[in-house]
N, C-alpha and C positions, 0 to 999 in steps of 0.2 A: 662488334665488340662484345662478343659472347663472353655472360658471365659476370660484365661489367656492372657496378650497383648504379639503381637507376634514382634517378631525382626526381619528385615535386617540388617545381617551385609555385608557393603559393604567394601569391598579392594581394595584400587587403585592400580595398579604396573606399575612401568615403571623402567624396570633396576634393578628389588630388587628381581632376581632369587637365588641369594647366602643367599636369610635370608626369603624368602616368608613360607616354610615351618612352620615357627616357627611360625605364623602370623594364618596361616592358619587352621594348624594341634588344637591350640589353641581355633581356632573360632567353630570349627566341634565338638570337645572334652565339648562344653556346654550342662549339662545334665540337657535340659529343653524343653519346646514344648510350641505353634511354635516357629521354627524360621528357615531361612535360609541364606545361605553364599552364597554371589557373591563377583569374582576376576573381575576385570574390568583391562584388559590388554589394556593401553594407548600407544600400539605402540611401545611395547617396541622391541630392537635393541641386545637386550644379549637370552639367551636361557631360558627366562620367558617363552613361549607358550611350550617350551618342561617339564621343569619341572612341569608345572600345569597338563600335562597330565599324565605326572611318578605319581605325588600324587594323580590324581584321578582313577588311578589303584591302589592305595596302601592303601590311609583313607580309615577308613571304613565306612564316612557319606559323602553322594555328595554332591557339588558344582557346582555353578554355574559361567562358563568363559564367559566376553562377550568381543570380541574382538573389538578392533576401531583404526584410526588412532591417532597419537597423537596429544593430542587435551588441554593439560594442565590437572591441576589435580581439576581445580572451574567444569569444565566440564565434569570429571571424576565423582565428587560428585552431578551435576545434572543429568548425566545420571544413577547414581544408585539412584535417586529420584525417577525415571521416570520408573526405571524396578522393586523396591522394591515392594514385595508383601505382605508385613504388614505394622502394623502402624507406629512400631517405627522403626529409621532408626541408628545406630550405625554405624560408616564412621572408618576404623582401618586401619592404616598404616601399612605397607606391611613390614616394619622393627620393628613394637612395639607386642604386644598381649597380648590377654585377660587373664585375672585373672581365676581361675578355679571359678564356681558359680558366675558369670559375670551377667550373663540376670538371674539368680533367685534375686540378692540382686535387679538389679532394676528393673525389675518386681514388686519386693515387694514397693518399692518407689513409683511407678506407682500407684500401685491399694492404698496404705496410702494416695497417694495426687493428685487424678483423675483428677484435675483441671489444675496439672501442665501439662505443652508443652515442655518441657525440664527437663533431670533429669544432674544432676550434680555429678558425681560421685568422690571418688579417685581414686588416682592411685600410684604406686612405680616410682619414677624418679630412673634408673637403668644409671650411667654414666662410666661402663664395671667396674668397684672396688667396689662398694657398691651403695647399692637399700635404698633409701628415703622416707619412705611412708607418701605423701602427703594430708590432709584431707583438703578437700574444706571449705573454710568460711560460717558461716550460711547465707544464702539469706533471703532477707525482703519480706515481700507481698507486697510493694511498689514496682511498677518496676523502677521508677524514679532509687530508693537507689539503685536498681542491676546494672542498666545501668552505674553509676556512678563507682560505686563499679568497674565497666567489664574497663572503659573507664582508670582510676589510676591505675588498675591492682592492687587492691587489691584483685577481685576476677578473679582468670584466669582461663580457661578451657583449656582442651585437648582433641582433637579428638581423638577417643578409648573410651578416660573416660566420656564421655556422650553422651546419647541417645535424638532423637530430632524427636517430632510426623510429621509426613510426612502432616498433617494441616498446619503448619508453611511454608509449601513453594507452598504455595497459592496465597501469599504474598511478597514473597521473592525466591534470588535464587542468585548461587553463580555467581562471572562476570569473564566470560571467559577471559578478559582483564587481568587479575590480575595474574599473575605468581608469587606469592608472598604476603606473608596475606590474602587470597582470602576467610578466613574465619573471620574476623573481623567484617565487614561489618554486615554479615549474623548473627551472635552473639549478634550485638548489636541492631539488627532489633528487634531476637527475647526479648533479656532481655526489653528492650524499650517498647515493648507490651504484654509480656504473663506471667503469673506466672510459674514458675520455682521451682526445690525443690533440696534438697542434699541428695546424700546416698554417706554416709558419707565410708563406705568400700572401698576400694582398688577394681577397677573394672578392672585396664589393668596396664603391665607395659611397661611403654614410654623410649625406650631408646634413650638417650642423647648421640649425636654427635659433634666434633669438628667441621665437615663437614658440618652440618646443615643448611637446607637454612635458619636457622634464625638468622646466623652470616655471611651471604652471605652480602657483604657490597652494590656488581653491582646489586643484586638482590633489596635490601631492596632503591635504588636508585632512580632504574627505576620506582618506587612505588613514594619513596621520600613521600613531604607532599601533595601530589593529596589524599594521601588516606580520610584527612580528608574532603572533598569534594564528595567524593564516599558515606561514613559513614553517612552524615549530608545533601546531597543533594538528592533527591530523593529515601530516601531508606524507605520512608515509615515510621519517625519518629514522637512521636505524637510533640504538638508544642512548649513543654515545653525544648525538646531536645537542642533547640537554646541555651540555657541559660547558657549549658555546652559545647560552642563550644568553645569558646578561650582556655579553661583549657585543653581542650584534642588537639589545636592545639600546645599548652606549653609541654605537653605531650608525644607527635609524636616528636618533635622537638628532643628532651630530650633522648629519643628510639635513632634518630638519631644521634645525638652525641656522645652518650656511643658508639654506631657502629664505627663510624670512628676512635673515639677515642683507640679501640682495633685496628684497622687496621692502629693505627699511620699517619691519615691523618689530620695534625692541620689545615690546613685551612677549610677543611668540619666543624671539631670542631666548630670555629668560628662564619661559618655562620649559622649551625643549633643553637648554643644559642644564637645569637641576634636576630632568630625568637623566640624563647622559651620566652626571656627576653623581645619582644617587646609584646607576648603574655599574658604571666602572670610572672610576675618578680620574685612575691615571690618564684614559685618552679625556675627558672635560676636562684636564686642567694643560693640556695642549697647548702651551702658547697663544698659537692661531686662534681658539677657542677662544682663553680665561679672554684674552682679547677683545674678543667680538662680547663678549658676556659684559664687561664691563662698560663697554662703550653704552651697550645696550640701557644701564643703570645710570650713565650721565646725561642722554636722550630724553630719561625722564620718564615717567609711567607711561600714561597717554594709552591707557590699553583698552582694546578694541573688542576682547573676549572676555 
């Protein structure tokens, strides 16, 4: 397949020996050229370095282990930046995997729209009772309207379901600080600057957990609203970016509240929408929101910070 763009797929693992198989066996099983699979074992503490070596006596296409201590998973995805040996880089979670004809649909995306730096794929949201097949929003040739689009989460991505040219992090790179969203940042660097496209196919399916660090309340905390600071402060946005910070500090806020507000903690409630509301009022005063605000006020103080 001369000519054809070639993939890294990079695997983080740390602790996901009981489901790596499924991840993996999936990423080997792409019947395309080039490409290759790297497991990046972050230190993991369960018997991940045994099973990787059971499956690479057992697949029938190799992989690549690269061991390290642990180092978080922004760290994880700059070090397979750092070892990938093609151009585009596809980052899959060690509990989600690839759709059968994965790298041919984008592939073909690629070579339809050479200009893009990211393709945007679907995927199946799989939540263990029934698979959702998710089709991305069409993207604009304006990066302004993607950015925006990235920033309201009208357009959201998943790591698995899209590939990102390793040019992109010339520029960018993930911050080891971040134990938490560590991919946000880097998203909205690229939507901000590069043109971007959709293939609109099922490219991975993303299983959805209860567990998830993205109902981690201590997790999503420690982050809190520094993220919009990380996002909007030197991350290399052009200058028009300013213009959309208060609505996505409204935003962040808003993210934060529906959190606490699942974890039944009213006073967080409170303080994440009077920043929402002193940010941009019309999305705090949301319905869904003034709602959860109030409720939060007849719970009672009871505050824990």
């Amino acid at each position: 397949m001369s000519g054809a763009p070639g993939f890294s797929i990079v695997i983080p693992a740390y602790n996901y020996a009981h489901v790596i198989e499924r991840a993996l066996a999936s990423a080997v099983a792409q019947e395309y050229a080039p490409f290759e699979v790297m497991v990046i074992n972050d230190g993991s503490t369960d018997d991940t370095a045994e099973v990787l070596a059971e499956l690479a006596r057992r697949l029938p296409v190799p992989f690549r282990v690269i061991d390290q201590d642990n180092a978080g998973l922004a760290a994880v995805r700059n070090r397979g930046v750092r070892e990938a040996g093609h151009d585009w880089l596809l980052f899959l979670d060690a509990d989600d995997e690839l759709c059968a004809g994965a790298l041919r649909r984008l592939a073909d995306t690629i070579i339809a729209r050479p200009a893009a730096r990211m393709i945007i794929g679907g995927h199946l949201a799989d939540d263990g009772r029934r698979r959702d097949r998710i089709t991305p929003p069409s993207v604009s040739d304006d990066p302004r309207g993607n950015f925006q689009a990235y920033l309201d989460k009208t357009l959201t991505l998943s790591n698995g379901a899209c590939a990102m040219h390793r040019e992109l992090f010339t520029r960018t790179a993930y911050d080891p600080a971040l134990r938490h969203t560590e991919d946000l940042p880097v998203f909205a660097h690229v939507l901000a600057n590069y043109p971007v496209a959709v293939c609109p196919e099922p490219v991975a399916v993303i299983h959805k957990h209860s567990d998830s660090m993205r109902h981690d309340l201590d997790a999503a905390l420690a982050v809190g609203m520094d993220l919009e600071a990380i996002i909007f402060d030197n991350n290399g946005l052009p200058e028009w970016a300013a213009g959309d910070r208060r609505r996505y500090r409204a935003r962040r806020a808003i993210s934060l509240l529906k959190l606490a507000d699942r974890h039944r903690r009213p006073e967080l409630v409170r303080r994440f929408f009077r920043i929402a509301l002193r940010a941009d009022w019309r999305q705090a005063l949301h319905p869904r929101y003034l709602r959860r605000y109030l409720a939060s006020l007849i719970r009672g103080t009871g505050d824990r910070t």
